[in-house]
C-alpha positions in Angstrom: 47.8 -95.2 -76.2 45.7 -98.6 -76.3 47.7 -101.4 -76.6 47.1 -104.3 -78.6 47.2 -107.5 -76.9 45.3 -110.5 -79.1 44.7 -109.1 -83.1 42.2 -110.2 -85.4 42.9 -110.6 -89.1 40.3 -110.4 -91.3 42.0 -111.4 -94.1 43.1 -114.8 -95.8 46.1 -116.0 -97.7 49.3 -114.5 -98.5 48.1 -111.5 -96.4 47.3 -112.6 -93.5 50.4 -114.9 -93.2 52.4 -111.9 -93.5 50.3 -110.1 -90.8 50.9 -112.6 -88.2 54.5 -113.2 -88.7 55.0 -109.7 -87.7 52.0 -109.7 -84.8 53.9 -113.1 -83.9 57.5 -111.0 -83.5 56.0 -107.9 -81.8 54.6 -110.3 -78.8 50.9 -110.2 -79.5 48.4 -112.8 -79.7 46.6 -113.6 -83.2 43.5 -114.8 -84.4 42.6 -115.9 -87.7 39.3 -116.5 -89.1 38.3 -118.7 -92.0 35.7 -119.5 -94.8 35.1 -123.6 -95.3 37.1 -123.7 -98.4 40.1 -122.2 -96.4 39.8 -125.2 -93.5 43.2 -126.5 -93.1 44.9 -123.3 -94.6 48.7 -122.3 -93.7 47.6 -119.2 -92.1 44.6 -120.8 -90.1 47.6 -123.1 -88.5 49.7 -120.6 -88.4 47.6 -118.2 -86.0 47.4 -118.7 -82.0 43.7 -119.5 -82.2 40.8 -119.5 -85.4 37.3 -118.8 -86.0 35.2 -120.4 -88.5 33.2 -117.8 -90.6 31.2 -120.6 -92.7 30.3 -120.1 -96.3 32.9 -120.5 -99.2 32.2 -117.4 -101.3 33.5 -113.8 -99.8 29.7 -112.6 -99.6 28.9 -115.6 -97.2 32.4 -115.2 -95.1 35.2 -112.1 -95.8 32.3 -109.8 -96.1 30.3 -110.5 -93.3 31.0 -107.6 -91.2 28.5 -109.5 -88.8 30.1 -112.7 -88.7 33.7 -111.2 -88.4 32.7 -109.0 -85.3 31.0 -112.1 -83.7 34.9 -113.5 -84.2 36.4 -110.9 -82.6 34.0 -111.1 -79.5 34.0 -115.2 -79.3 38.4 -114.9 -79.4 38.7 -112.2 -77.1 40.7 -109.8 -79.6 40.9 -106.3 -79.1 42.2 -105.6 -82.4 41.2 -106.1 -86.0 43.7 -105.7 -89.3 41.9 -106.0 -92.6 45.0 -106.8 -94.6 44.1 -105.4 -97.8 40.8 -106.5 -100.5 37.6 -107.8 -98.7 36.7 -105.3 -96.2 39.8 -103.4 -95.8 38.3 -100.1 -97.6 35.0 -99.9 -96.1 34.3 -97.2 -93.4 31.5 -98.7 -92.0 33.6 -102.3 -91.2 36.2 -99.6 -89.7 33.4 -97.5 -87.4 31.7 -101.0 -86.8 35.2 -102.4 -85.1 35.0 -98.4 -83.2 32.0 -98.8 -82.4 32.3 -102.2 -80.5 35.3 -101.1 -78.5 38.1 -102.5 -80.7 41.4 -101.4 -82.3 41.0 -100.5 -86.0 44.2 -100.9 -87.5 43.9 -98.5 -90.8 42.8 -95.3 -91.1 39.8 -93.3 -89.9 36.7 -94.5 -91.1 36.1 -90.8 -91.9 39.2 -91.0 -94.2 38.6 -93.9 -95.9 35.4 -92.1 -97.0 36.7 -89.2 -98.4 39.9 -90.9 -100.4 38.3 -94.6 -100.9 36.0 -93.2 -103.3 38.2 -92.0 -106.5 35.1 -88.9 -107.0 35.5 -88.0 -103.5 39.2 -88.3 -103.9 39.5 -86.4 -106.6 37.6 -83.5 -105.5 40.2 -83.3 -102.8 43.1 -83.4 -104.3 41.7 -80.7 -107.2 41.2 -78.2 -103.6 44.6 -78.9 -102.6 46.3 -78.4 -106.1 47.4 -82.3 -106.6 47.4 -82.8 -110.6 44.6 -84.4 -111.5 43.0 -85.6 -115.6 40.2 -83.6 -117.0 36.9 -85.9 -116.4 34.0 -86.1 -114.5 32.7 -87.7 -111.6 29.3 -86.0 -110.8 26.4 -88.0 -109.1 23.9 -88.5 -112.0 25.2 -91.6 -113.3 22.9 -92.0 -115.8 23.7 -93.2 -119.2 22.9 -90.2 -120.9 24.8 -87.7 -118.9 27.5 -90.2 -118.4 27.5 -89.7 -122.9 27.1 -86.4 -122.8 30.1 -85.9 -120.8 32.3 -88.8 -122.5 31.7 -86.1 -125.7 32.8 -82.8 -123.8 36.3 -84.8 -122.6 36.9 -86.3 -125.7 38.6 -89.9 -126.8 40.1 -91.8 -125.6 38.7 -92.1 -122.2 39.0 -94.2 -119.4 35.5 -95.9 -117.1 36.3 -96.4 -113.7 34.1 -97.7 -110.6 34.3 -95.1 -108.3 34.6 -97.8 -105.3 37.1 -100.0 -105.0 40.5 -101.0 -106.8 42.3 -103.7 -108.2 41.4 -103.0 -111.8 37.8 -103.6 -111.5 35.5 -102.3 -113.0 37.7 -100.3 -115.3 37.4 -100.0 -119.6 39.7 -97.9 -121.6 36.9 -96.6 -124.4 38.9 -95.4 -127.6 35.5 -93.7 -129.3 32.6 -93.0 -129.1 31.1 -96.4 -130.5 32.3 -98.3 -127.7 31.3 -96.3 -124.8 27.8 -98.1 -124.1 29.4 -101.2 -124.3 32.5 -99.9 -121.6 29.5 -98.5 -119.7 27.5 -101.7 -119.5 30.4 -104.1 -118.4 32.2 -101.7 -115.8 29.4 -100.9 -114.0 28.5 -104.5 -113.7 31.4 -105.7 -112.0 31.5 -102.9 -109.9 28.3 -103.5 -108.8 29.5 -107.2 -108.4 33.0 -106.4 -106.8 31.6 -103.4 -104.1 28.1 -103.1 -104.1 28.0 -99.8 -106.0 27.7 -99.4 -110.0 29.0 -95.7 -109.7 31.1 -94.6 -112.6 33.4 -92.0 -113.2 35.1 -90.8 -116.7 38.8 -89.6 -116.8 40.3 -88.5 -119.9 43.1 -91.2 -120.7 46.8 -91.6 -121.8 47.4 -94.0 -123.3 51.3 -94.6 -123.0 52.3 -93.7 -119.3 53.7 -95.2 -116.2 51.9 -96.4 -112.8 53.9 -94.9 -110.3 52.7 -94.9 -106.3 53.7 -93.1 -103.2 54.0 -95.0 -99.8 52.5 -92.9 -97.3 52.3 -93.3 -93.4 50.4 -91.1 -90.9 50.5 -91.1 -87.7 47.1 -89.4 -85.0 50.0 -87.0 -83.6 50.0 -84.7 -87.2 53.4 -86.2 -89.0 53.0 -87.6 -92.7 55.9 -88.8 -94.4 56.3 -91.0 -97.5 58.7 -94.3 -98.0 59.3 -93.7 -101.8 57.9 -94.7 -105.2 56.8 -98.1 -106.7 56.7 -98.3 -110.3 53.6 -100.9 -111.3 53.3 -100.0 -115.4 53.6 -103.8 -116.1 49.7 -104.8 -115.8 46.9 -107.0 -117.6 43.6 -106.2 -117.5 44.6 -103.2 -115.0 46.5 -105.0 -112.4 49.7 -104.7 -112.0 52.0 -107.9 -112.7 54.9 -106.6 -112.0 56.6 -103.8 -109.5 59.4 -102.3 -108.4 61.4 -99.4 -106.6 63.0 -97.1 -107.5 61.1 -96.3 -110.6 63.4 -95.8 -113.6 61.7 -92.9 -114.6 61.6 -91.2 -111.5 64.8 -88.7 -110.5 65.0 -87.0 -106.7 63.5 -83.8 -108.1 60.4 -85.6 -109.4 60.3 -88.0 -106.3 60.0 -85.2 -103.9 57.2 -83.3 -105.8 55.3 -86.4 -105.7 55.8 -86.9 -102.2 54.6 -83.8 -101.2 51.4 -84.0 -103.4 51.1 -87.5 -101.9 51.2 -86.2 -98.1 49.0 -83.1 -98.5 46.3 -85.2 -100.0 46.5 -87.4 -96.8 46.5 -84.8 -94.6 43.6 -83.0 -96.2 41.8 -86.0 -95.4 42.9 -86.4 -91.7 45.1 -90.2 -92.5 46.6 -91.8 -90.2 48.1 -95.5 -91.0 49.5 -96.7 -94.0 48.2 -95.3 -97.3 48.8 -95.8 -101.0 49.1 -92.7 -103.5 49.0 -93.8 -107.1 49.5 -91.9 -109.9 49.7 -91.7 -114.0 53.3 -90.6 -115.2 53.4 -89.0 -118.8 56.4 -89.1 -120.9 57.0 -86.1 -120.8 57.5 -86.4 -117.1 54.0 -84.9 -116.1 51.9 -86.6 -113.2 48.1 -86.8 -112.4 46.4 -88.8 -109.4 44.6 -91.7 -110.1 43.5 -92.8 -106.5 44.4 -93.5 -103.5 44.0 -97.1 -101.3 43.3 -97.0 -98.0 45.0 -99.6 -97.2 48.3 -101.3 -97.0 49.0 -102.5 -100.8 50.1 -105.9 -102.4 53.3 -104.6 -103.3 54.2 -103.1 -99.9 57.8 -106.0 -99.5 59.3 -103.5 -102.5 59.2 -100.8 -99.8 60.2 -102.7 -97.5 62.9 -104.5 -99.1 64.3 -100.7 -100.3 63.9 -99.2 -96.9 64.7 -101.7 -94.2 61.2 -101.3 -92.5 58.7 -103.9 -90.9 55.6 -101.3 -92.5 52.7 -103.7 -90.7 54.4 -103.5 -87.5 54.0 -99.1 -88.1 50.7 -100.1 -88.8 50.2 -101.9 -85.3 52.5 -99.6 -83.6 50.4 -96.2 -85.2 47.6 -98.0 -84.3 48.4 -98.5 -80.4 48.6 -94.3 -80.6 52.6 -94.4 -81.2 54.1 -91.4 -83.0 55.7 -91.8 -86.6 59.4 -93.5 -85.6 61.4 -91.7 -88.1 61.0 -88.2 -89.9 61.3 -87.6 -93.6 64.9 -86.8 -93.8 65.8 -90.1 -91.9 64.2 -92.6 -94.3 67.0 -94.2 -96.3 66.8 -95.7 -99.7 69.3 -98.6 -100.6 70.0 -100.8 -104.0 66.6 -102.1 -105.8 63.8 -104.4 -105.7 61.5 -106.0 -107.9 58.0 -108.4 -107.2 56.1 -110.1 -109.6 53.2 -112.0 -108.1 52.1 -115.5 -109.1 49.3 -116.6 -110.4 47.0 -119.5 -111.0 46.9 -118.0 -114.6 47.7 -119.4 -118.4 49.6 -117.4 -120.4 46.8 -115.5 -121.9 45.7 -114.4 -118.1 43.0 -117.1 -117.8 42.6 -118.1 -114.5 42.6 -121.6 -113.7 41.6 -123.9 -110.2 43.3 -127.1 -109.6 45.3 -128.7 -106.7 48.9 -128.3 -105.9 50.3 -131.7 -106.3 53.6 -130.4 -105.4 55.1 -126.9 -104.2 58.4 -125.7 -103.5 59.6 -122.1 -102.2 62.8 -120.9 -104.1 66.1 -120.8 -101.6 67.1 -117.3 -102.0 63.9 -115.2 -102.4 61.4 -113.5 -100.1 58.0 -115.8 -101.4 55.0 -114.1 -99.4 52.4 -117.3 -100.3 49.5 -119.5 -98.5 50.8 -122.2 -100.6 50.8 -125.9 -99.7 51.4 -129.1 -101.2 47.7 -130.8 -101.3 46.1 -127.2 -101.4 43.3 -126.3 -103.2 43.1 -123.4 -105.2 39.4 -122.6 -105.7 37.5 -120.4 -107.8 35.9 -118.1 -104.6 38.9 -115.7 -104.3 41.2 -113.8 -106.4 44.1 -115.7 -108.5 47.3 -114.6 -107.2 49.0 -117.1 -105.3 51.7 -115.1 -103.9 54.5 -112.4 -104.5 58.1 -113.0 -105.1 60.8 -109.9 -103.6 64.4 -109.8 -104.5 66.7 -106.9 -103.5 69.8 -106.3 -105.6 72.5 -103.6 -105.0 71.2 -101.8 -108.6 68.4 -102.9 -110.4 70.2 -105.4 -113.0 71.3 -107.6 -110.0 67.4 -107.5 -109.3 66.8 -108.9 -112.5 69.4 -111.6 -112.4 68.3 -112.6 -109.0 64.7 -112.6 -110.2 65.3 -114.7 -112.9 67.0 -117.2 -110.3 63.9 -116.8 -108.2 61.6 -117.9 -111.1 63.5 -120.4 -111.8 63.9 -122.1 -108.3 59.9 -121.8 -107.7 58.5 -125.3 -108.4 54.4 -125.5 -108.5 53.1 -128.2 -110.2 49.4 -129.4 -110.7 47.7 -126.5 -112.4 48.9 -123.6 -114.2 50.4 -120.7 -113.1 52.3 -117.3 -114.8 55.8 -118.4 -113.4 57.5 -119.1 -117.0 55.3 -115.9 -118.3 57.0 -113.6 -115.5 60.3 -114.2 -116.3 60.1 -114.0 -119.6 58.9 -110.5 -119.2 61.4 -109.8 -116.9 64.3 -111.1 -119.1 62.5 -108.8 -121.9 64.5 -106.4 -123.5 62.0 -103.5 -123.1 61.5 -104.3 -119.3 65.4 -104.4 -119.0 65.9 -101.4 -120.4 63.4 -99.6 -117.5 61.2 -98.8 -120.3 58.2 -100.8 -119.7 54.7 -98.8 -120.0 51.3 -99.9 -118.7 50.7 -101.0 -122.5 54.1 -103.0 -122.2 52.2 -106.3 -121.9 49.1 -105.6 -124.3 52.4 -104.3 -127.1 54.1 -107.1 -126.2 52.8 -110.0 -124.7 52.4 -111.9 -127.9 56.3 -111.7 -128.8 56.6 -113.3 -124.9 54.2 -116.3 -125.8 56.5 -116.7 -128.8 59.7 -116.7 -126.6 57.6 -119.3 -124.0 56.8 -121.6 -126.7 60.6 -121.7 -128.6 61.8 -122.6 -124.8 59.5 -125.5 -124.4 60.3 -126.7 -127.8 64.3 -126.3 -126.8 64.0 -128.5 -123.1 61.1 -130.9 -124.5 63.6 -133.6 -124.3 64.8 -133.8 -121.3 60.9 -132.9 -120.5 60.0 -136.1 -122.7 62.7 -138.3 -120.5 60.7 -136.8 -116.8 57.7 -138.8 -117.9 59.5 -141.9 -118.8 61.2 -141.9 -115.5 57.9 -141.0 -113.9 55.7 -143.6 -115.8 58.3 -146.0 -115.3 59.6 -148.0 -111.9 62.3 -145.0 -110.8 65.6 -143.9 -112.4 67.4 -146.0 -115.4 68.2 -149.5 -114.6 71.9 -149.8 -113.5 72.0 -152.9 -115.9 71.3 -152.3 -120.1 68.4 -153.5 -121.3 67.9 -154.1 -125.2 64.8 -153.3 -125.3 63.5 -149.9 -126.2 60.5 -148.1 -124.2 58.4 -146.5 -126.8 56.7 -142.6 -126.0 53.8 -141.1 -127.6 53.6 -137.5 -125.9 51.1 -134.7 -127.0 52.4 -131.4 -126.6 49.2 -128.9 -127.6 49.0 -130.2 -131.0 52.5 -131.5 -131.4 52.9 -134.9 -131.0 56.7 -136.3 -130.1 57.6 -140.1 -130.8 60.6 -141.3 -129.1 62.2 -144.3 -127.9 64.4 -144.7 -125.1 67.0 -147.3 -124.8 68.7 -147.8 -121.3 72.3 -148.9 -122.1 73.5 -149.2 -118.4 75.2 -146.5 -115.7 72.3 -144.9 -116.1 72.8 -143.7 -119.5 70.1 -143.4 -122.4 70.2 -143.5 -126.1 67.3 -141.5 -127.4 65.6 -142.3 -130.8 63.3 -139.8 -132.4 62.5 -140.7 -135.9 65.7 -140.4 -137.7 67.8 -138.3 -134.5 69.6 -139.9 -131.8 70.3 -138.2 -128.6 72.4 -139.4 -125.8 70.4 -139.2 -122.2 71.5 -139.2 -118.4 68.9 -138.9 -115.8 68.3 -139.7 -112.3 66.8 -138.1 -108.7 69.6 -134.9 -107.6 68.9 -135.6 -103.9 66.4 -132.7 -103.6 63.7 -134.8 -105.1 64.2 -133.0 -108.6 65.8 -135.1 -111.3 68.9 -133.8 -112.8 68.7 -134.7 -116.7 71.4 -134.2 -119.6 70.4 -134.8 -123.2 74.0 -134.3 -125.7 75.7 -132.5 -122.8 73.2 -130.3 -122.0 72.2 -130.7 -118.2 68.6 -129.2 -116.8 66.9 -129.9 -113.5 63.9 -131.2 -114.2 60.5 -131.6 -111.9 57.3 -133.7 -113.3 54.0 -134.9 -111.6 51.3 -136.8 -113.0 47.9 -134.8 -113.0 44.3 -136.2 -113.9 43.3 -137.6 -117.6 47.0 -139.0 -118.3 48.7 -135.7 -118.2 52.0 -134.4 -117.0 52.8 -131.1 -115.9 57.1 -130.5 -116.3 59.2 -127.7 -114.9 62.4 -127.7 -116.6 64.0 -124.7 -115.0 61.6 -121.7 -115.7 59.8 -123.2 -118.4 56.6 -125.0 -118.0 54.9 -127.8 -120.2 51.9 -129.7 -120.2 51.9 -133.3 -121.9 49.5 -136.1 -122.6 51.0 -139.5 -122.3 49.4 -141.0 -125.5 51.6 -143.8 -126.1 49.0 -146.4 -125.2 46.5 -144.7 -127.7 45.8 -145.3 -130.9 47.9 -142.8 -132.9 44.7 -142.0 -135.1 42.9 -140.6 -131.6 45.6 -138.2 -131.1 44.1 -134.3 -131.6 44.2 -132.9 -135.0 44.7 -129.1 -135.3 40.9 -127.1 -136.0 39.4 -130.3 -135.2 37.1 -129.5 -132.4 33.3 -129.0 -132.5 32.6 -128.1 -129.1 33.6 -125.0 -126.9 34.5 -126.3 -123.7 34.9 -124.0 -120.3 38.6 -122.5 -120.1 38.3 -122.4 -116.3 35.8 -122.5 -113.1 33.2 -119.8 -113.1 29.8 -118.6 -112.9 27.9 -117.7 -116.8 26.7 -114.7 -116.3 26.2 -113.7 -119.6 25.0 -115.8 -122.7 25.2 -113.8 -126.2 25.3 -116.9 -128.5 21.9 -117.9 -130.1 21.8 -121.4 -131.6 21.6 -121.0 -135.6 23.8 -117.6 -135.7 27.0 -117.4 -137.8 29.9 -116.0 -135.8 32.9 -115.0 -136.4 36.3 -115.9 -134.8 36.9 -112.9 -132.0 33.1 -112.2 -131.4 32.0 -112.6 -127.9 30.4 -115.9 -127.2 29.4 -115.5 -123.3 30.9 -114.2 -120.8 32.3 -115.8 -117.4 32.9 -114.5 -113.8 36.3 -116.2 -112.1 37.9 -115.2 -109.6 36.4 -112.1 -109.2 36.8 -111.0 -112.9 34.1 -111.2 -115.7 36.2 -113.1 -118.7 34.8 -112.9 -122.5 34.9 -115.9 -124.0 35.1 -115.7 -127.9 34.8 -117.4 -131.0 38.0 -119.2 -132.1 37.2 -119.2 -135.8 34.4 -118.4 -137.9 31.1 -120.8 -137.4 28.0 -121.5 -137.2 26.5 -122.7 -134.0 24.5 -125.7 -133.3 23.8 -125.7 -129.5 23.9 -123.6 -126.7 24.5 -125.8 -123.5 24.5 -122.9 -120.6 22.1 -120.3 -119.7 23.4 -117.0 -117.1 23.6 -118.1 -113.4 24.8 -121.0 -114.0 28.0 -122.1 -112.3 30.5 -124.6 -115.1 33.5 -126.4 -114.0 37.0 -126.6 -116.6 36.3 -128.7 -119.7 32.5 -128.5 -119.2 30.4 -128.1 -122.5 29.4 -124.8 -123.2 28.7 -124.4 -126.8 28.4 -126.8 -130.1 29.1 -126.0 -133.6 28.1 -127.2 -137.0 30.5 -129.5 -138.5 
């Protein structure tokens, strides 16, 4: 037993808020440490005392085993929790903290070396009989072999970095054709996202579920698990969506899971907290696809279902306490769902920006570092935070989902809040039959459903600038003259005119239609606006360049206020010349060569944002002019990358 008196997170965020709040409860002392674009962050106040790390980038700050140890000295901690990303899988951060007389709250560094690395892993689990995909994961990585073996398993296959998680550095090849290419690009950001380009090749299914096992350890010989997540709904291989139970998973099935998931952490000596995921088949068949060493992103789903504080086990195993409960005394009750929000468009670009205005929902569980006045940068991943409900079945989940979607207000850049729920509210997800391809099958039919809901509140969205732009609510007295809008909507552009006849009612005029309006403030600073009966709580701020960003319930919606430009100026569809950045990032690849025809879909260059390499492509066939950017070179939203012939 060593107890833990002052604990170092080395962590940021979402995370490490939730590691102090239970630190906080338990009585012990916390420390937070910071890069310089995290200066003023909730979890830096929130913390007993904070180190500055310097830098801005992970590399220079979350990655510095150095600087993070020099933390824990300067503060006095006798503890470190990694939360989970950064450093929180490397067994040489774990034996450093060992080694200089600290508290390492995870598992040994000896395990996270045998089950961190997804070969290593896999070799294990094959000794102890866990299920595992036909593949290969030998040590000659060349490109040759790698080929050589892709042919012997057979198409479709799946490239995965054999470090690491998250979705990185992972490419589903369907033939042969495209291997070099999946080859190329995964082992590039691996290298980029862990410091190792090691590959492995795993035959793939291409229609199954992500389901996981919550394990916990403890140094006295007792594994349990806490129960299944289901995490199918994913883009670009990380997961969007989770929940527990899994609809597909029955008592039977969840107990042979749970036993494959303990033995493999036993085989490896665990102790802590410890993710088992696995591949699901339809025809209820399951293979291991890794295990984290760590505690996961989608750990409040356990939590919620069980009752249990899981970082306080992690600080109480970690002291040298014994497991509290035994296998037959962990209860399951009702469901729960989390989606996590991200500073992401609707096609899962991520964007930077500054929250001009944030609100948490009422009745929700938000785990967030958000702030009114933050910055979200382009150094760290793009989730903001996680919304958990708990409902007494998994329809009550939904509803209360939706509800919590709805009540989340984050205005100033965008985010996947009105994408969420409508893949929540989606038929396929209702039903409990959502597979990892759910979003790439249907994520287009979702876009659809976003864009017929910001056509059907664009009203009462219209009437949240004019209050805005104007000097408050309507004027208690009528006024007979009309205030004219001109509002850009992509490349819709709404003329209205808005006539204040008195008792703050509005007559509406929109070329031959006539709506009647009510509007004003709802006492929560929200405005509460009715257009022909219909009533919708609305919430607008003014961003940069004359633009408004409007929540009107779940739905989001970006606007220009045009109506002091010409009507001419206003965008034309096609009409662009120029190929402008979608988002912050570093070019690390150029493929376009001045002079070339292209055609729409072709790869165009390719950015790295937020810790993901992003292909940008051609939006229509071309022929380029100008190539403004060369690889290394960092571009900011909306700069110039690429010119076209008229």
């Amino acid at each position: 037993m060593k107890p833990i008196t002052r604990l170092l997170v080395a962590n940021r965020g979402e995370i490490a808020r939730r590691i102090l709040r239970s630190a906080h409860r338990l009585g012990i002392r916390t420390v937070a440490v910071y890069a310089d674009a995290d200066a003023g962050s909730p979890h830096v106040l929130e913390a007993g005392s904070a180190v500055a790390l310097g830098g801005n980038t992970s590399a220079d700050s979350y990655l510095r085993i150095d600087k993070l140890l020099a933390a824990a000295k300067a503060s006095g901690a006798d503890a470190v929790h990694p939360g989970y990303g950064f450093l929180s899988e490397n067994p040489d951060f774990a034996q450093a903290v060992l080694d200089a007389g600290l508290v390492w709250v995870g598992p040994p560094p000896a395990a996270i070396h045998a089950l961190g690395n997804k070969a290593a892993a896999k070799q294990l689990a094959l000794a102890r009989g866990v299920p595992c995909l036909a593949g290969y994961q030998g040590s000659d990585q060349t490109d040759a072999r790698l080929q050589r073996e892709a042919d012997g398993i057979g198409y479709p296959l799946m490239v995965k970095a054999t470090a690491g998680g998250g979705g990185r550095g992972m490419r589903l090849v369907i033939d042969a054709a495209g291997l070099q290419a999946a080859l190329d690009s995964a082992r590039s950001e691996a290298l980029s996202s862990f410091g190792s380009g090691d590959l492995l090749l795993e035959r793939a299914l291409l229609r199954p579920r992500h389901v996981e096992l919550q394990v916990f350890a403890d140094a006295h010989g007792n594994c349990i698990h806490l129960g299944e997540r289901d995490c199918s709904v994913q883009r670009r291989h990380q997961k969007l969506i989770e929940e527990s139970p899994s609809p597909a998973v029955d008592a039977g099935l969840r107990e042979r899971m749970g036993a494959c998931a303990v033995a493999l952490a036993q085989a490896a000596g665990y102790v802590g907290a410890g993710t088992v995921e696995f591949l699901l088949d339809e025809k209820g068949d399951f293979f291991l696809m890794e295990m984290n060493t760590r505690l996961q992103v989608e750990h409040p789903v356990t939590e919620a279902l069980t009752g249990l504080d899981l970082v306080e086990w992690q600080l109480r195993i970690a002291q040298g306490e014994p497991l509290p409960l035994r296998q037959d005394q962990v209860n399951f009750a009702g469901h729960a769902i989390e989606v996590r929000l991200c500073a992401e468009d609707d096609h899962f670009s991520p964007h930077t920006g500054r929250v001009l205005h944030f609100m948490a929902p009422a009745h929700a569980r938000f785990d967030h570092a958000l702030q009114t006045g933050g910055e979200v940068t382009p150094f760290y991943d793009a989730m903001l935070g996680k919304l958990i409900v708990h409902g007494a079945n998994r329809d009550q989940a939904i509803e209360k989902m939706l509800a919590a979607l709805g009540g989340t207000q984050v205005l100033g850049l965008p985010t996947n809040r009105a994408f969420l729920a409508a893949a929540v509210a989606h038929p396929v997800f209702r039903a409990g039959e959502a597979l990892i391809p759910f979003l790439h099958e249907h994520g287009d039919a979702i876009r659809q459903t976003l864009q017929a809901r910001q056509q059907q509140v664009l009203l009462p969205a219209a009437l949240a600038v004019h209050f805005g732009a104007g000097p408050g609510a309507a004027q208690a007295l009528p006024c007979p003259f009309g205030k004219a809008l001109r509002l850009q909507h992509g490349e819709q552009v709404l003329a209205i005119t808005v006539f204040e006849t008195g008792e703050g009612q509005l007559d509406m005029r929109s070329g031959s239609q006539r709506h009647t309006a009510s509007g004003g403030p709802d006492g929560e600073g929200r405005l509460f606006i009715t257009v022909d009966g219909l009533g919708s709580v609305v919430q607008a701020c003014r961003v940069p360049e004359g633009r408004w960003h409007v929540q009107v319930g779940a739905t989001d919606i970006w606007l220009k206020d045009a109506s002091l430009e010409p009507a001419a100026g206003l965008a034309a569809a096609g009409g662009t010349l120029e190929l402008r950045a979608p988002f912050n990032g570093k070019v690390i690849a150029v493929s376009a060569v001045a002079g070339a025809a292209v055609r729409r879909g072709d790869t165009l260059l390719v950015i790295e944002s937020m810790k993901l390499e992003h292909a940008v492509c051609a939006t229509r066939d071309a022929v380029l002019a100008a190539v403004d950017v060369v690889p290394g070179r960092q571009v900011a939203t909306g700069q110039l990358l690429l010119r076209f012939a008229a």
